[in-house]
C-alpha angles and dihedrals in degrees: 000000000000095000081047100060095034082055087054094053095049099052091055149079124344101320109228140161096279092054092043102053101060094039091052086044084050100046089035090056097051092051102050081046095060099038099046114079117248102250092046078061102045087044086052092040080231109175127162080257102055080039094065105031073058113043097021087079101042091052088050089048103045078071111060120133086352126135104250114218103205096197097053090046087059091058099042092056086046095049090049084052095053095036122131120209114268128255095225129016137016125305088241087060094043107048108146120280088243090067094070102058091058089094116044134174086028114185100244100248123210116197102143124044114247130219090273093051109113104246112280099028112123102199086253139106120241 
């Protein structure tokens, strides 16, 4: 049922950002359910609820003030859909090579300093 309607929802209309997240989150969510062990889940108290509150935000952040490539966003959600659990790692650290290039001609973003920061800078602007 859920690959049906997802399905649905990809065929049709003009494909854009607020349809993509929550189909990747979706996609992305099934797939961490049925590759972590059980026990891994119950210990983080990880549901398809607590998936999605967590990674719904960060996939629709990772593309702020970024170009969307609709065509390559189709394929990643597809990919995700077809995905198999990885061998080794986790899914997070294995998400199809398609689903990097959705976001394109990103700003570089600096929220944390970084080893070559003089002490007391924070990596923001004040």
């Amino acid at each position: 049922m859920r690959w049906t309607l997802l399905a649905v929802l990809f065929a049709a209309g003009c494909y854009n950002e607020s349809k993509f997240v929550p189909e990747k989150t979706d996609a992305f969510c099934a797939l961490l359910l049925e590759c972590t062990d059980p026990a891994v889940l119950a210990f983080d108290g990880m549901t398809n609820e607590s998936c999605q509150a967590f990674w719904g935000p960060q996939f629709r952040d990772e593309g702020l003030d970024c170009k969307f490539r609709r065509g390559a966003a189709k394929d990643c959600v597809s990919a995700l859909m077809n995905a198999t659990c990885p061998a080794e790692g986790s899914v997070a650290d294995n998400l199809p090579e398609i689903c990097g290039a959705v976001f394109t001609d990103c700003p570089v973003r600096r929220d944390t300093p970084d080893d070559t920061d003089p002490p007391g800078d924070t990596g923001t602007s004040e």
